[in-house]
C-alpha positions as CSV (number, residue, x, y, z in Angstrom):
1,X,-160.5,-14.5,67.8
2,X,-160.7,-17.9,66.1
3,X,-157.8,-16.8,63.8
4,X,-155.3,-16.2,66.5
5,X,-152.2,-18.6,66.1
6,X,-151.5,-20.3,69.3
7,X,-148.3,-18.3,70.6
8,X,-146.0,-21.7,70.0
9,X,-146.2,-21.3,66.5
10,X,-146.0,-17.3,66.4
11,X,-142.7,-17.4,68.8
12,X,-139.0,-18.6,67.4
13,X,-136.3,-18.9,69.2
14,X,-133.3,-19.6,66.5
15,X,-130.3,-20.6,67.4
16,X,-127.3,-20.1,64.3
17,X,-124.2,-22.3,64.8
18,X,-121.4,-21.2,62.0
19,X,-119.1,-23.6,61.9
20,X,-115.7,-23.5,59.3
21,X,-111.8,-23.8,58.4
22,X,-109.9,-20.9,60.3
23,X,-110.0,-17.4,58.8
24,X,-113.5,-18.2,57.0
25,X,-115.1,-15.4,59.0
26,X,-117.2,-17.3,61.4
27,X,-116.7,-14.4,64.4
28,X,-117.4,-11.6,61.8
29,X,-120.4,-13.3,60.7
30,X,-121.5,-13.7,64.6
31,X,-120.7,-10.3,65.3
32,X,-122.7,-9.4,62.3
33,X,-126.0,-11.0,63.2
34,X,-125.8,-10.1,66.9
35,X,-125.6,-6.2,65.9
36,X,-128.3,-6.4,63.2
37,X,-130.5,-8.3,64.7
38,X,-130.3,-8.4,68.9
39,X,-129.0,-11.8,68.9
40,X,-127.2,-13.2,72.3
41,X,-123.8,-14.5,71.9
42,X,-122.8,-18.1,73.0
43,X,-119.4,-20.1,72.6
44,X,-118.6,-23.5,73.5
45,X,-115.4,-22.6,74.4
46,X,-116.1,-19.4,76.9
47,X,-115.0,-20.9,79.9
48,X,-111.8,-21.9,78.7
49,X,-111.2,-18.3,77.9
50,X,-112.5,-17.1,80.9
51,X,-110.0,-19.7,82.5
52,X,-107.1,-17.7,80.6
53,X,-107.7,-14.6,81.8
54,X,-106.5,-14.2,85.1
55,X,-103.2,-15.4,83.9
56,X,-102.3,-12.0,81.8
57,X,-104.1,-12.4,78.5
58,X,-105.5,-9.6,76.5
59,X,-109.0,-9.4,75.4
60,X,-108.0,-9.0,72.3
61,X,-105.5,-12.6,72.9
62,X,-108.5,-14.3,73.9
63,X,-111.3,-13.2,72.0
64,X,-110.4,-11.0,69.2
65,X,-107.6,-10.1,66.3
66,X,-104.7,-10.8,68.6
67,X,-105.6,-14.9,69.0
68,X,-103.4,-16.1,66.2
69,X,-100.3,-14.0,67.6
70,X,-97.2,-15.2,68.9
71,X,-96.9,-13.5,72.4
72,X,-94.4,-13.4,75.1
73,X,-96.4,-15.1,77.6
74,X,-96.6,-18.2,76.1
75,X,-92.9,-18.1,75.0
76,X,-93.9,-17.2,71.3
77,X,-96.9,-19.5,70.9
78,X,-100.5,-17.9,69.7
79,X,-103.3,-17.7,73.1
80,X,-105.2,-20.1,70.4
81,X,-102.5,-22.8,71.1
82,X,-103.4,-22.8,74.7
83,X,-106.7,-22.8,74.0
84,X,-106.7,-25.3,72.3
85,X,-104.5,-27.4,75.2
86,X,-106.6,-26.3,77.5
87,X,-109.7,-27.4,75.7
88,X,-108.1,-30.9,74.7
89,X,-107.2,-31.6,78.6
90,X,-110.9,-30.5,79.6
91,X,-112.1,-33.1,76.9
92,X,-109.6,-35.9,77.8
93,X,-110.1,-35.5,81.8
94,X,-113.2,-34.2,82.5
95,X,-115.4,-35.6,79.1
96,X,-115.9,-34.8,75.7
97,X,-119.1,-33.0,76.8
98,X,-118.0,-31.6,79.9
99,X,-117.9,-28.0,77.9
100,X,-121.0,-29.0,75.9
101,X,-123.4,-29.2,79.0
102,X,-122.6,-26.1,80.0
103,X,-123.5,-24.5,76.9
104,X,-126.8,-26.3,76.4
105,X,-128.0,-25.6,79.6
106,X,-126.7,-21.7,79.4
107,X,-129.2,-22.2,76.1
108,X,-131.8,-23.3,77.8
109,X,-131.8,-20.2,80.5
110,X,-131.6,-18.1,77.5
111,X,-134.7,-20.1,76.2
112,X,-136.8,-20.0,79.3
113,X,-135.7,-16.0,79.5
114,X,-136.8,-14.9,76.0
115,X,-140.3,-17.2,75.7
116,X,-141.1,-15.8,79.2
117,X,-140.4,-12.0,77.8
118,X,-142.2,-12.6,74.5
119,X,-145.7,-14.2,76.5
120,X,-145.8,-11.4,78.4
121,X,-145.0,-8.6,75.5
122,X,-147.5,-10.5,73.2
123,X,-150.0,-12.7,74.2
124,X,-152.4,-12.5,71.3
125,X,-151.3,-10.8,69.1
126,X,-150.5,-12.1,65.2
127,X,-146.9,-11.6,64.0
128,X,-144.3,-14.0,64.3
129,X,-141.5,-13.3,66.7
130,X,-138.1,-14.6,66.4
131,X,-135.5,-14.3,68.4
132,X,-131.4,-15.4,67.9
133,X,-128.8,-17.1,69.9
134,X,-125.4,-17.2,67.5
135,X,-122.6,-19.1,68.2
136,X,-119.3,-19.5,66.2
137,X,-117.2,-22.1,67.3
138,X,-119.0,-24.9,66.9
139,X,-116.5,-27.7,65.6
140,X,-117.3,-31.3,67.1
141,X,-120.0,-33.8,66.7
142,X,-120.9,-33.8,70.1
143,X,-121.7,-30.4,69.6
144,X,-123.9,-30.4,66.6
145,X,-125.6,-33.3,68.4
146,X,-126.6,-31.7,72.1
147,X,-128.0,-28.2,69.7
148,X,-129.9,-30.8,68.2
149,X,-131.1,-32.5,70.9
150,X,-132.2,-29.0,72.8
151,X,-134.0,-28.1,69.3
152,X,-136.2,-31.5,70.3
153,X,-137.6,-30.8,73.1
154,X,-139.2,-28.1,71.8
155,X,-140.2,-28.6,68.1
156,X,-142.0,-25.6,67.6
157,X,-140.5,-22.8,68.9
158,X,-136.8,-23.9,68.9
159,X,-134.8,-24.0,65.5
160,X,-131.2,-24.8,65.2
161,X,-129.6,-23.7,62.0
162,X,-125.9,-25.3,60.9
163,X,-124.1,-22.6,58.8
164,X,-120.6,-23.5,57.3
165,X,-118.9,-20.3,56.5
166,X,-116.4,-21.0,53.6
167,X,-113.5,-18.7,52.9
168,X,-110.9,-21.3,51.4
169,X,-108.6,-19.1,48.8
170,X,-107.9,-17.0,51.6
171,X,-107.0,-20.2,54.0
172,X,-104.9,-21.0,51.6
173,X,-102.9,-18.2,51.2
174,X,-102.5,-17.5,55.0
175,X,-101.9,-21.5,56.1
176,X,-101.9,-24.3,53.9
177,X,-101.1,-26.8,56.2
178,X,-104.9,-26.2,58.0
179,X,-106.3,-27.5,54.6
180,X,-105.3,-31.0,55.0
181,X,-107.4,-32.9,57.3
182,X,-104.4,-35.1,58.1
183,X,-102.7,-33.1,59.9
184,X,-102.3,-32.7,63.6
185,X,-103.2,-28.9,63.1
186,X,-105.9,-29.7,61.2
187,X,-107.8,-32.0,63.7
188,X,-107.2,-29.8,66.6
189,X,-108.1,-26.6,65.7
190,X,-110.5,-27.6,63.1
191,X,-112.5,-30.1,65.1
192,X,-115.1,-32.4,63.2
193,X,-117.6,-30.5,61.2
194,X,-117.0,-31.6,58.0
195,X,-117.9,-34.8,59.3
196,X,-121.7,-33.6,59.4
197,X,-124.4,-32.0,57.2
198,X,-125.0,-28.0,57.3
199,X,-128.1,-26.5,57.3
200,X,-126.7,-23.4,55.0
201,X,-123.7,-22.7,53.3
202,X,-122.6,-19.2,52.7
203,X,-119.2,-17.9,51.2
204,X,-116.7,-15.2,52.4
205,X,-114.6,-14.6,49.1
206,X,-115.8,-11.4,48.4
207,X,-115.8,-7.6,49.9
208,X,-117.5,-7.1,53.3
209,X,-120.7,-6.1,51.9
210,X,-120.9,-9.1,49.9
211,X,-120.6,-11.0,53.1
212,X,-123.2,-8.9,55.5
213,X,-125.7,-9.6,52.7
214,X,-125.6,-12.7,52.2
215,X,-126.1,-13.0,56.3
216,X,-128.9,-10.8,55.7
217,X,-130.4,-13.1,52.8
218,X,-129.6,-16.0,55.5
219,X,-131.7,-14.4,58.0
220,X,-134.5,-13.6,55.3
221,X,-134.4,-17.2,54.5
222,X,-134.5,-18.8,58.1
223,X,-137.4,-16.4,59.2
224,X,-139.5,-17.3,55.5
225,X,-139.4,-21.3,56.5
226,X,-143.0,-22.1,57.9
């Protein structure tokens, strides 16, 4: 009995934040991690999509393949346009962290649900047990900073991990104008996070497999840190 690790070290709660240029695969690596290994999905930006959607936008419009297409409710502009409006009017009128709180605190019901479930499932037993929250649209300061600021108030069983997906010969090809952080398209689709340091890099230039095994040897490497 003296050997038993007090449950706060044994339990981790990891939340993964990709964050990167358009195109760089941040939703395919999200979608990757929350198949392979039970992880709960959380976007900054849900509300404004749930916002969206009683107006006559597709699922697909405002969550998958179909967000970058011109469509004829928006007279030939892409759903992410609006999304982006709509997001930049929220920011401006309501506060840059308006969307931000709402996140964190949906993180922190998330928190309080899984350490509940693993004390219960586990409670003294030896093997570490991690659990994931991924999100992939983290773009702005403010949000690096709040995940940070949730990881603090509890040291040891809550890890935030910054990835920056990179994919940039295919940006290239597709839009080159999204390269340049001068432009206007650049800052408000793009956000801020080159602005702050990343936890991980991994790299999307290379066939699908490629790509879900480096997630896997991202996972590998996130559980392996003491």
């Amino acid at each position: 009995m003296n050997n038993i690790v007090p449950f706060e070290q044994r339990y981790k709660f990891h939340v993964i934040a990709f964050c990167g240029l358009a195109t760089a695969g941040k939703t395919t690596a999200a979608d990757y991690i929350e198949d392979e290994y039970a992880a709960t999905r959380l976007r900054f930006a849900s509300p404004l999509r749930s916002m969206l959607e009683p107006l006559g936008f597709t699922y697909e419009q405002l969550w998958g393949e179909e967000k970058r297409k011109p469509c004829t409710l928006l007279d030939g502009k892409t759903p992410e346009f609006a999304l982006v409006q709509l997001g930049m009017f929220i920011r401006k009128e309501f506060g840059a962290d308006f969307l931000v709180k709402r996140a964190t605190a949906a993180l922190g019901e998330l928190f309080k649900e899984r350490h509940a479930y693993a004390l219960g499932q586990d409670e003294h037993g030896m093997a570490v047990q991690h659990t994931y929250v991924v999100i992939d649209d983290l773009r702005c300061v403010n949000e690096r900073e709040a995940l940070r600021a949730f990881a603090l108030t509890h040291p040891q069983s809550i890890r935030v991990h910054i990835v920056n997906v990179k994919r940039a010969a295919a940006l290239a090809a597709i839009d080159p104008e999204t390269l340049s952080p001068q432009s206007m398209k650049y800052k408000q689709l793009e956000g801020e996070h080159l602005l702050f340091p990343h936890d991980y890099v991994i790299f999307n230039d290379s066939g699908v497999k490629e790509f879900e095994e480096s997630l896997d040897l991202l996972v590998n490497e996130i559980e392996a840190k003491p």
